[in-house]
C-alpha positions as a Markdown table, in Angstrom:
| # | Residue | x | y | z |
|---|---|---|---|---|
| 1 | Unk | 62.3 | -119.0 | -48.7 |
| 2 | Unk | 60.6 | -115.7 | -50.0 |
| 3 | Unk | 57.4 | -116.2 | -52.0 |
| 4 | Unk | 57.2 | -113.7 | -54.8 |
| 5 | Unk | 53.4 | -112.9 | -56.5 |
| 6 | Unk | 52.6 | -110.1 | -59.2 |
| 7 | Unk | 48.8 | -109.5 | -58.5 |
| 8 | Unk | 46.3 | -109.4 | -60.8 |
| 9 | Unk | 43.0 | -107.8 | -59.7 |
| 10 | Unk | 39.9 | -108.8 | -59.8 |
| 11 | Unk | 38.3 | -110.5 | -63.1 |
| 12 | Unk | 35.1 | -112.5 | -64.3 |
| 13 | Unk | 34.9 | -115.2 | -66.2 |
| 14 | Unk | 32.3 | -117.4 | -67.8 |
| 15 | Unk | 30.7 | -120.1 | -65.8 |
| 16 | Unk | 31.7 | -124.1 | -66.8 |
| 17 | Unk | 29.3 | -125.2 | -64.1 |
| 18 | Unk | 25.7 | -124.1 | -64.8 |
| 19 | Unk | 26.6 | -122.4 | -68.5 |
| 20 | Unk | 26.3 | -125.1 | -71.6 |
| 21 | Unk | 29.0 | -127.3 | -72.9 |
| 22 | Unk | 31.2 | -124.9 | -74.9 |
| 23 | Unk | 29.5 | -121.4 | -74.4 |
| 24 | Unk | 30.1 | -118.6 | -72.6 |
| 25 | Unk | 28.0 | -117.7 | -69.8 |
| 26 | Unk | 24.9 | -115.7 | -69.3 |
| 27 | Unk | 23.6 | -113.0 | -67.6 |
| 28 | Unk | 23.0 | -115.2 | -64.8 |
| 29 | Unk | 25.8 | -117.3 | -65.0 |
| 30 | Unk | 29.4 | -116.0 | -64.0 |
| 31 | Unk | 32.1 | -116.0 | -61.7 |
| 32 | Unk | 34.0 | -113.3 | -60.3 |
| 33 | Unk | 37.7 | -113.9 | -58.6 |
| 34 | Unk | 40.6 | -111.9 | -57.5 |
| 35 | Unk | 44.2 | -113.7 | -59.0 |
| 36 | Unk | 47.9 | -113.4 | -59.1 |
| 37 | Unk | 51.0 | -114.6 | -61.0 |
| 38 | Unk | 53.2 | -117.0 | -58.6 |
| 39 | Unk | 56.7 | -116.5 | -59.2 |
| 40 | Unk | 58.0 | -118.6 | -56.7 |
| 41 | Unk | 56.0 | -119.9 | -53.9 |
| 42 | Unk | 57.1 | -122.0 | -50.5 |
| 43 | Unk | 55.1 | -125.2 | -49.7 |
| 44 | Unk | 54.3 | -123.6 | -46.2 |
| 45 | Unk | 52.8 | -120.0 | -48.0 |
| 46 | Unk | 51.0 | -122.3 | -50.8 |
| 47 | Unk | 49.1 | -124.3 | -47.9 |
| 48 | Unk | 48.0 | -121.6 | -46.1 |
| 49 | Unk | 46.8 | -119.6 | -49.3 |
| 50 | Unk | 44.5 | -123.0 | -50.4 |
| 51 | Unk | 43.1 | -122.7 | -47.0 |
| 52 | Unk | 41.8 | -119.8 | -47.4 |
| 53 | Unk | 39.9 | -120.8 | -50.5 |
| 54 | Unk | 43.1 | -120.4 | -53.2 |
| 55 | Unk | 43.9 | -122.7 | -56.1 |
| 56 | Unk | 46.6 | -122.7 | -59.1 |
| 57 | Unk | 46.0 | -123.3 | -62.6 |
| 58 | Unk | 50.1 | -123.7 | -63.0 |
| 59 | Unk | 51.6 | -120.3 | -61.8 |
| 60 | Unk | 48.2 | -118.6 | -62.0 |
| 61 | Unk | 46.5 | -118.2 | -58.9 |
| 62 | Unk | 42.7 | -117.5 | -58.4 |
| 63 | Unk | 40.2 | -117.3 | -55.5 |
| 64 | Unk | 37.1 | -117.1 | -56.6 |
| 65 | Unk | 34.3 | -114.4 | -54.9 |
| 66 | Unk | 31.5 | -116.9 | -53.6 |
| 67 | Unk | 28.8 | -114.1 | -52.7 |
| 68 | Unk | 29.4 | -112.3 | -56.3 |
| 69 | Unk | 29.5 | -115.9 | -58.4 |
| 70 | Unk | 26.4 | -118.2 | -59.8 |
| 71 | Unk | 28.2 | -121.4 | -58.5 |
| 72 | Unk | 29.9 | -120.4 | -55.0 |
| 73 | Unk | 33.2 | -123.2 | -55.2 |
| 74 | Unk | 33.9 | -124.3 | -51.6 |
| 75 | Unk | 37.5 | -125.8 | -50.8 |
| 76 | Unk | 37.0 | -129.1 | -49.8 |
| 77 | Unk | 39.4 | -131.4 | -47.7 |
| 78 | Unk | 39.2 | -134.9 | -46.8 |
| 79 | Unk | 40.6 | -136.2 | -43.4 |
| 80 | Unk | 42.2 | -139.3 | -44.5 |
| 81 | Unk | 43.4 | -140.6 | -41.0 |
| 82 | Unk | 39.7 | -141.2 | -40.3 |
| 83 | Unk | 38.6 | -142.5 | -43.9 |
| 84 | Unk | 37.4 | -145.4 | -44.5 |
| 85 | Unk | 36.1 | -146.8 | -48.1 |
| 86 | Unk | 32.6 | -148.0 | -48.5 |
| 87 | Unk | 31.8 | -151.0 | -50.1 |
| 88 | Unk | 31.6 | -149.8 | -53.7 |
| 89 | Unk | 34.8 | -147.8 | -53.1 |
| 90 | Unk | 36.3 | -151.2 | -52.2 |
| 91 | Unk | 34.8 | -153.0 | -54.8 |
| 92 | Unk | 36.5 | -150.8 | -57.6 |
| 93 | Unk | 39.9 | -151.3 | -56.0 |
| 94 | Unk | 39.5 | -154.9 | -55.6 |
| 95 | Unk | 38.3 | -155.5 | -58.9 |
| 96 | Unk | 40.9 | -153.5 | -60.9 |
| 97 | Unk | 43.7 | -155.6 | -58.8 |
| 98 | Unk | 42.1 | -159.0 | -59.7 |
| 99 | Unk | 42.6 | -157.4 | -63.3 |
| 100 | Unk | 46.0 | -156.8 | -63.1 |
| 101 | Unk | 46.6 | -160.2 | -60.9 |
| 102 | Unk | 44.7 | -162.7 | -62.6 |
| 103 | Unk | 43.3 | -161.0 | -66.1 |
| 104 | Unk | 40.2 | -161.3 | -65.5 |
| 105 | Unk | 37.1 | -159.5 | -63.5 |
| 106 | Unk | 35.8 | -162.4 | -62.0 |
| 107 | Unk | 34.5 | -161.8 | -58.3 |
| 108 | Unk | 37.5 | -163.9 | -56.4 |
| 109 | Unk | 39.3 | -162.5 | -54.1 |
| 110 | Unk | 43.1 | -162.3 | -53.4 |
| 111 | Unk | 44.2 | -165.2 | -51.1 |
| 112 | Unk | 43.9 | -163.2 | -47.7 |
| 113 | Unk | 47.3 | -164.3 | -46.9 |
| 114 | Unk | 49.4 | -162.3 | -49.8 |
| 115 | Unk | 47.4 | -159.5 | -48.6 |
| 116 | Unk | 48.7 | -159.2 | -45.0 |
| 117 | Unk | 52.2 | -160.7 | -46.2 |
| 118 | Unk | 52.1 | -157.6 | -48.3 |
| 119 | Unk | 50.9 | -155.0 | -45.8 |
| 120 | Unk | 54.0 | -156.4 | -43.4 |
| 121 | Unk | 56.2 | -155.4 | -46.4 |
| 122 | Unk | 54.8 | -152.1 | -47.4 |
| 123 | Unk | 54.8 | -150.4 | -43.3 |
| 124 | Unk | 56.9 | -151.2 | -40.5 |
| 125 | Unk | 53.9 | -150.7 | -37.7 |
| 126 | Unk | 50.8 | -152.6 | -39.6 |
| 127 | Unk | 48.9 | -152.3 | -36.5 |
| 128 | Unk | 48.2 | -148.6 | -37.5 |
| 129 | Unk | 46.1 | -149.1 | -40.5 |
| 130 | Unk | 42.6 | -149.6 | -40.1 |
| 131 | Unk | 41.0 | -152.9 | -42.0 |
| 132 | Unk | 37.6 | -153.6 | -42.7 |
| 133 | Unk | 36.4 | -157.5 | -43.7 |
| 134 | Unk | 35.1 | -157.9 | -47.1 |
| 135 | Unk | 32.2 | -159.4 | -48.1 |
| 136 | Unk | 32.9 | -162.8 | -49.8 |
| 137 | Unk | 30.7 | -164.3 | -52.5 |
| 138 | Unk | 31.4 | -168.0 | -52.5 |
| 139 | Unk | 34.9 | -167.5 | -51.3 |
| 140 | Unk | 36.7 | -166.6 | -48.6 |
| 141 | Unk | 37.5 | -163.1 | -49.0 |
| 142 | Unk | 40.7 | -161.0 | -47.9 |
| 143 | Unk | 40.6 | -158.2 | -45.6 |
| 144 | Unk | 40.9 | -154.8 | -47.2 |
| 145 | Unk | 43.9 | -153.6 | -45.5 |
| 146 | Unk | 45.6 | -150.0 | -46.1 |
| 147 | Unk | 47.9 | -149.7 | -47.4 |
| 148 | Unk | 48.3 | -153.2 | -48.9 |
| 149 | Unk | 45.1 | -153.3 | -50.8 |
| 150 | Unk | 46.0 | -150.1 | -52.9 |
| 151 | Unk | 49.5 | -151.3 | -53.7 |
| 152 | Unk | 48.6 | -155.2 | -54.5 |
| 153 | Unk | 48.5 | -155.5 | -58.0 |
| 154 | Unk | 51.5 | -152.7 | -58.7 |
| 155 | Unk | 54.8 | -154.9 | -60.0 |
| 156 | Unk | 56.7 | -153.7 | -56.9 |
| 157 | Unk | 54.5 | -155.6 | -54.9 |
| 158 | Unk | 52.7 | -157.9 | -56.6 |
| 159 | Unk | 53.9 | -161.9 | -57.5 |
| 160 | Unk | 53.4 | -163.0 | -60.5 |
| 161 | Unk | 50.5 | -160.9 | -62.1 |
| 162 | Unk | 49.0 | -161.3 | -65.4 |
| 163 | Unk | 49.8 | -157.7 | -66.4 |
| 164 | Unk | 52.5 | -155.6 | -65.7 |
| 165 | Unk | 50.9 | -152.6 | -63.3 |
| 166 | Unk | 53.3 | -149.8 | -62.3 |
| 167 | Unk | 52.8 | -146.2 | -60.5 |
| 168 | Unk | 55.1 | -143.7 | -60.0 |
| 169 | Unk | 55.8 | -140.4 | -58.6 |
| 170 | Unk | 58.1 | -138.0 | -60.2 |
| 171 | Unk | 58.5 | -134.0 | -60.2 |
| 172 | Unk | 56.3 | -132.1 | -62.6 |
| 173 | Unk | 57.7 | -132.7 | -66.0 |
| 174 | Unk | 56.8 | -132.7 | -69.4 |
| 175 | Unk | 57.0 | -134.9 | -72.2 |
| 176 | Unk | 55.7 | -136.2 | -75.3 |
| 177 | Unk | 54.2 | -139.2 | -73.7 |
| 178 | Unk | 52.2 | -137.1 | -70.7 |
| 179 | Unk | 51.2 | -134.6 | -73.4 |
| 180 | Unk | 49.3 | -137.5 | -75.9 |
| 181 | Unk | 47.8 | -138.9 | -73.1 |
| 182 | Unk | 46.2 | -135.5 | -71.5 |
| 183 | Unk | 45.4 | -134.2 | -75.5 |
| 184 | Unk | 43.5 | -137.7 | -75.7 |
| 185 | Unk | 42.1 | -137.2 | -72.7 |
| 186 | Unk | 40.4 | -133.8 | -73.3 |
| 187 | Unk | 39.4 | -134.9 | -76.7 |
| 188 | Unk | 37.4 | -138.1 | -75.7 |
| 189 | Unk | 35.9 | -136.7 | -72.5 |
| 190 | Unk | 35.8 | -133.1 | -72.5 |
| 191 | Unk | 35.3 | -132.8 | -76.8 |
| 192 | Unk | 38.3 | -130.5 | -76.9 |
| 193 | Unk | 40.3 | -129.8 | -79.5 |
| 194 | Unk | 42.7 | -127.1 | -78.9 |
| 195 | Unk | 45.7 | -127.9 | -76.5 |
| 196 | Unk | 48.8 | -127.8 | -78.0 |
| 197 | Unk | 52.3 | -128.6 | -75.7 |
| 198 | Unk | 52.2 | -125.1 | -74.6 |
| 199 | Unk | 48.8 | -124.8 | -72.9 |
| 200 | Unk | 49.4 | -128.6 | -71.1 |
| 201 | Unk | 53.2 | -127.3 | -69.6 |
| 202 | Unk | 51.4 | -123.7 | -68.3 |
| 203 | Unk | 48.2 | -125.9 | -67.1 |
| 204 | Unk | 49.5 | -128.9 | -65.3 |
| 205 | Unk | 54.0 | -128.8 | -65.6 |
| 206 | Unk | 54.4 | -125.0 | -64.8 |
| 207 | Unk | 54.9 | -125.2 | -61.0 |
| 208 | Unk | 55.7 | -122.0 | -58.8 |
| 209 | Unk | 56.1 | -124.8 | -55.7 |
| 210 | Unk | 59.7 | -124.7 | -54.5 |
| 211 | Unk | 61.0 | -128.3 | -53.7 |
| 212 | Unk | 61.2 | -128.8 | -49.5 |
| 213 | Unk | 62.4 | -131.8 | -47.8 |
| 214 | Unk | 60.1 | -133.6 | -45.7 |
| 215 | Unk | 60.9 | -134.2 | -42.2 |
| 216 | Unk | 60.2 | -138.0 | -41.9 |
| 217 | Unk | 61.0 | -139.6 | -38.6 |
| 218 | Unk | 62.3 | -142.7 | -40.0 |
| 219 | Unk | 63.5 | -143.2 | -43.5 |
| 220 | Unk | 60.3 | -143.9 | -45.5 |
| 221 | Unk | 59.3 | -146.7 | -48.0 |
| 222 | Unk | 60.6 | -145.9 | -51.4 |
| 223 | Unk | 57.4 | -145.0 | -52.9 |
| 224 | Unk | 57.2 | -142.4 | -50.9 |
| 225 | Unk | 58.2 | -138.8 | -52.3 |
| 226 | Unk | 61.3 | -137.3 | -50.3 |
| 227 | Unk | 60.4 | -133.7 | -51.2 |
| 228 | Unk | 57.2 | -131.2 | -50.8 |
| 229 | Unk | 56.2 | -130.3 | -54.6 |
| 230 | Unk | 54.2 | -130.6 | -57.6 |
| 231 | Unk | 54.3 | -133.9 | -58.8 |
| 232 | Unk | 53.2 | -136.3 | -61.5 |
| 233 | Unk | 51.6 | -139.8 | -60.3 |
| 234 | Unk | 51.8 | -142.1 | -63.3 |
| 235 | Unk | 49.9 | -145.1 | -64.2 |
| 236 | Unk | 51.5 | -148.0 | -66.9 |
| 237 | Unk | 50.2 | -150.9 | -67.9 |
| 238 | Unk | 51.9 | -153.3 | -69.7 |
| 239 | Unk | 54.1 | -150.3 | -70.5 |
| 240 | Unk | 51.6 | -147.9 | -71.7 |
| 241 | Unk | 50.5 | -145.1 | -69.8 |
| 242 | Unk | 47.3 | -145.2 | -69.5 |
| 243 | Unk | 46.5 | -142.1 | -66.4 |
| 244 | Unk | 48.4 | -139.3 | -64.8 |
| 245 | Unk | 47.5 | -137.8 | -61.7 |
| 246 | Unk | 48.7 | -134.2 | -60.5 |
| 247 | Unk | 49.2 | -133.6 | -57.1 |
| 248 | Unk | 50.9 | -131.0 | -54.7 |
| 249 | Unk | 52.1 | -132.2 | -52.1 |
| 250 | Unk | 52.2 | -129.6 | -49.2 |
| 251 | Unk | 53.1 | -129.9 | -45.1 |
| 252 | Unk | 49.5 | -130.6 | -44.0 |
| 253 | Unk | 48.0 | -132.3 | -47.3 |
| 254 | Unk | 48.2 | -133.5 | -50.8 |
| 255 | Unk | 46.2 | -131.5 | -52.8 |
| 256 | Unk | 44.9 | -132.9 | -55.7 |
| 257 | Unk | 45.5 | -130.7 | -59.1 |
| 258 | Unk | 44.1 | -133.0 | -62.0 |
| 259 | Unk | 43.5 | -136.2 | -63.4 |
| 260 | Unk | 43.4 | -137.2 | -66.9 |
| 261 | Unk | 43.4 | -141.2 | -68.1 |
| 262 | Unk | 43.0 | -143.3 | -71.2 |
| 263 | Unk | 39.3 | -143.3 | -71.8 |
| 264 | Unk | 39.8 | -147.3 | -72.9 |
| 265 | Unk | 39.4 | -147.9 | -68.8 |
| 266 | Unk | 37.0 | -145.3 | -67.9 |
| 267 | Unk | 34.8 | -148.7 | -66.9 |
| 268 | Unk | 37.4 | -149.3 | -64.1 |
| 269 | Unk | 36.5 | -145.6 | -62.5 |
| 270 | Unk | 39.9 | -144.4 | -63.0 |
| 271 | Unk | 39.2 | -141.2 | -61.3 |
| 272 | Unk | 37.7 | -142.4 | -57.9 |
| 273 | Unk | 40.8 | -145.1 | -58.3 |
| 274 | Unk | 43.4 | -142.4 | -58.6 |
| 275 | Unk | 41.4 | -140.6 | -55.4 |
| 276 | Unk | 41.8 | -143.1 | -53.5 |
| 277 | Unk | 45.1 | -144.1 | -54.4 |
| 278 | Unk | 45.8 | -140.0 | -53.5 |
| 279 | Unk | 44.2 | -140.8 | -49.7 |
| 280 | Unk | 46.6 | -144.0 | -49.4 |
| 281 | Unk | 49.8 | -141.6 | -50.2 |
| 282 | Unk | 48.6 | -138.6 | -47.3 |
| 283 | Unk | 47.8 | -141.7 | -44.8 |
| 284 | Unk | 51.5 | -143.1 | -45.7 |
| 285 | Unk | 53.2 | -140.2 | -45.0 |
| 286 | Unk | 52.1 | -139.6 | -42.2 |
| 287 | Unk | 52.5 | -143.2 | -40.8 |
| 288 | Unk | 56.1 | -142.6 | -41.5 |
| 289 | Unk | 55.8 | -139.8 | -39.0 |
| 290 | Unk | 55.3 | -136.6 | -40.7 |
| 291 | Unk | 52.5 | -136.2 | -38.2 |
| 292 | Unk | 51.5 | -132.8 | -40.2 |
| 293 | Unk | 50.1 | -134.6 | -43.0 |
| 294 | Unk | 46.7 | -135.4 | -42.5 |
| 295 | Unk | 44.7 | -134.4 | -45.3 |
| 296 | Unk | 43.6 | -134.5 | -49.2 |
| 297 | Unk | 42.7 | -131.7 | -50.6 |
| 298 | Unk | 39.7 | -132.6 | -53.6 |
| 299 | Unk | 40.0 | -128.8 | -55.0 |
| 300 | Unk | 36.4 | -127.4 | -54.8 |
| 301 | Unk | 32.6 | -128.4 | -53.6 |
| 302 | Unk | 30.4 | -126.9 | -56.2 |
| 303 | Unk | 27.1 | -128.1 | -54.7 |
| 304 | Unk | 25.1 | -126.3 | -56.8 |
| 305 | Unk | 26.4 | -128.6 | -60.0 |
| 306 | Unk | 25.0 | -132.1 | -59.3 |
| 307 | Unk | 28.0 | -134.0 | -61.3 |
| 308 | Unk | 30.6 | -131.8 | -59.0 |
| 309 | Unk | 28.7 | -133.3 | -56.1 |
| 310 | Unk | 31.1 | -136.5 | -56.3 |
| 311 | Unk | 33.6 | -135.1 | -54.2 |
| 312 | Unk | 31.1 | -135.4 | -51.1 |
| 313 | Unk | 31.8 | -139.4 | -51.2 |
| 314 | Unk | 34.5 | -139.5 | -49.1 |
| 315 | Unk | 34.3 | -138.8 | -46.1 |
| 316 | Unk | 34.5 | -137.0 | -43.3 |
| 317 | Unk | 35.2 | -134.1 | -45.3 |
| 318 | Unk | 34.9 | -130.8 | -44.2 |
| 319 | Unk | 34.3 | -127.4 | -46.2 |
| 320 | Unk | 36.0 | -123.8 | -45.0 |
| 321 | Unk | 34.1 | -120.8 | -44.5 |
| 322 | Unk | 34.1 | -118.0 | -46.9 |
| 323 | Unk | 34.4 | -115.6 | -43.9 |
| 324 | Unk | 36.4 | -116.6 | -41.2 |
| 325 | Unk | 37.9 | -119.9 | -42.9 |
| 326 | Unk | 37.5 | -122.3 | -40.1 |
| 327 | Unk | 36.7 | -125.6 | -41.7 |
| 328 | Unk | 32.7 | -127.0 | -41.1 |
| 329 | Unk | 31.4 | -131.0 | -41.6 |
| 330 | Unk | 30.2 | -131.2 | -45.1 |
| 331 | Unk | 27.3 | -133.2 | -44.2 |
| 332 | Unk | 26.2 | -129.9 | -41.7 |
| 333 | Unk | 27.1 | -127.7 | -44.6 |
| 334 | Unk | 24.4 | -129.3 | -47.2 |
| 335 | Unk | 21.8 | -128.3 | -45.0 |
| 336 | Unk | 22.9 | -124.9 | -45.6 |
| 337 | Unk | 23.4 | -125.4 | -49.4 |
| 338 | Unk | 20.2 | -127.0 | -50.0 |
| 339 | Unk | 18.5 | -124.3 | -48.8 |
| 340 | Unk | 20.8 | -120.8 | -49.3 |
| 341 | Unk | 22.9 | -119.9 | -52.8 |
| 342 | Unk | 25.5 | -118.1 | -50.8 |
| 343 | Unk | 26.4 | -120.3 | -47.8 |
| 344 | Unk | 28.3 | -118.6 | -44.3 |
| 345 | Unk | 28.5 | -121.6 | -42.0 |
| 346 | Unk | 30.1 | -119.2 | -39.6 |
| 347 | Unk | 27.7 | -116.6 | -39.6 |
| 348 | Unk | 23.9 | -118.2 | -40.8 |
| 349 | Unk | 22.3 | -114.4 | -41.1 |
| 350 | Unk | 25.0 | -113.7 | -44.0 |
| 351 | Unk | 24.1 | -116.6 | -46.1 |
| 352 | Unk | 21.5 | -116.0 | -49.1 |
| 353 | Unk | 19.4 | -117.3 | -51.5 |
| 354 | Unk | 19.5 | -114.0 | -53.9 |
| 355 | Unk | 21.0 | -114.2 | -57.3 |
| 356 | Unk | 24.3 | -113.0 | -57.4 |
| 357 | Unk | 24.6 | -109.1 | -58.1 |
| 358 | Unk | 25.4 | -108.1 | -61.6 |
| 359 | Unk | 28.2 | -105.3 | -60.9 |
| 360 | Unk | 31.7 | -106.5 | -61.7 |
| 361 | Unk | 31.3 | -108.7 | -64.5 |
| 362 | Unk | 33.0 | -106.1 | -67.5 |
| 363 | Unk | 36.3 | -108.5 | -67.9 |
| 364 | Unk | 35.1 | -111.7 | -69.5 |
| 365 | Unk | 37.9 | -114.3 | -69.9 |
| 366 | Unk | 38.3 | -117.4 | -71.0 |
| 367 | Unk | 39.1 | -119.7 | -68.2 |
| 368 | Unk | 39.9 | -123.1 | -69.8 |
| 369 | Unk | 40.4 | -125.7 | -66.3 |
| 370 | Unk | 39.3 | -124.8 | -63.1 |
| 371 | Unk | 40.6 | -127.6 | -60.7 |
């Protein structure tokens, strides 16, 4: 397939990370970045284009200059073969199943033997999934088995639950009902109220991803997607849907676009839920032998803005070079943050801990979403 760009130069933009809530930037704070228009792009060009440190806002694609910006953003991936949650990581899953299982939040754990029934059901070779014992509190708790914890309380799965849980994956699409819940979204969390249908479709349905099969060794589950792509992950309860995932899902990695939700559930984390439910789908895939996947892709480090620091939490993650691209242990790459503005993990004498030169900052635009 032939990938087709238009290419747009270089631009600047005001800085979301260290400017204030709503204004445009300083002197001191700005980013520059070179971008294109994607016409049509294979899955195999797009991978190799986020590697080297290139996202999409829909069909516009930016990489942003990390020596010339206030906040350098460093693509970040996670290696999801050798995840494993912590304890608060399993905690939120556990609690949002007992939810959806028994209506309550109570601290009881799922008989462990509908958990390994349904982790026999969801993969054909169990033995490949790593489990960790959880810690019971009065009760004999169930292991947390992958994929079977993830899936327990979803209605394909589940027996008999209280509430009726259900994800999906479907192609990028729009409608009505995905639009409500991302105009909700920005309003109650981000205190925006501009988007209209025509700013959501060019932001999060607006795909230049061409559909690809992917080459399983053995017919997959059913939950699993047949195709590389842009996808929607959808979240209903009782009917209602309540968050919406957007992924990309690419030969080496799912790459995580956005997430919006309901902000009625924001106590049940639905952002680190919907992460981890994103590390489950990579480690599925490639159980069912597309031996390529092994990664999720969390968009950009930013570790000079504490609350974009989140993305550090799972691990081992790993952050590419600026320079040469090879991909560095984030937990080796703090030391260098902590200390430099500019980080080179390749090269230490190029980092720095100058301000960022003020040439190249004539074009101000408005830059609305930076995943």
């Amino acid at each position: 397939m032939i990938s087709i760009v238009a290419p747009g130069g270089y631009s600047s933009s005001s800085c979301g990370y260290c400017s204030p809530a709503g204004e445009r930037s300083t002197e001191d704070t700005f980013r520059i970045y070179a971008s294109c228009t994607a016409l049509q792009l294979s899955c195999a060009v797009y991978q190799q284009m986020i590697d080297r440190n290139w996202r999409r806002s829909g069909t516009w694609c930016y990489r942003p200059d990390l020596k010339r910006s206030c906040c350098p953003l460093y693509t970040i991936k996670l290696d999801v073969s050798e995840f494993k949650p912590s304890k608060s990581q399993r905690k939120l899953v556990n609690r949002w199943n007992r939810f959806v299982m028994n209506g309550a939040d109570e601290d009881v754990a799922m008989d462990p033997r509908c958990v390994v029934d349904l982790h026999q059901r969801i993969v054909e070779r169990p033995t490949l999934y790593h489990s960790q014992p959880a810690r019971a509190k009065g009760k004999k708790a169930a292991e947390f088995i992958w994929p079977a914890a993830i899936h327990a309380s979803e209605q394909a799965f589940a027996e008999e639950p209280v509430h009726d849980f259900q994800v999906e994956l479907e192609p990028s699409s729009y409608t009505q009902e995905k639009f409500d819940l991302y105009r909700r979204y920005q309003e109650d969390i981000h205190n925006d109220h501009k988007d209209n249908p025509s700013g959501f479709k060019r932001f999060l349905v607006s795909s230049p991803l061409r559909p690809e099969p992917i080459p399983y060794m053995h017919e997959p589950p059913a939950h699993l997607p047949k195709q590389y792509g842009s996808y929607h992950q959808l979240y209903r309860l009782d009917g209602k849907l309540i968050a919406m995932s957007i992924v990309d899902i690419l030969p080496s990695c799912v790459s995580s676009v956005y997430f919006v939700y309901d902000k009625s559930w924001e106590n049940y984390s639905m952002g680190k839920l919907s992460a981890l439910r994103e590390i489950s789908l990579a480690r599925e895939i490639r159980e069912a032998g597309v031996t390529s996947m092994g990664y999720l892709y969390l968009g950009y480090y930013v570790h000079s803005c504490q609350k974009m620091r989140y993305k550090g939490e799972y691990s081992p993650s790993y952050l590419a070079d600026p320079i040469t691209y090879g991909w560095y242990p984030l937990d080796q790459c703090k030391k260098v943050l902590d200390k430099n503005r500019y980080a080179c993990f390749s090269i230490p004498e190029a980092c720095t801990n100058e301000p960022a030169p003020s040439e190249g900052r004539e074009t101000i635009l408005a830059i609305p979403h930076w995943p």
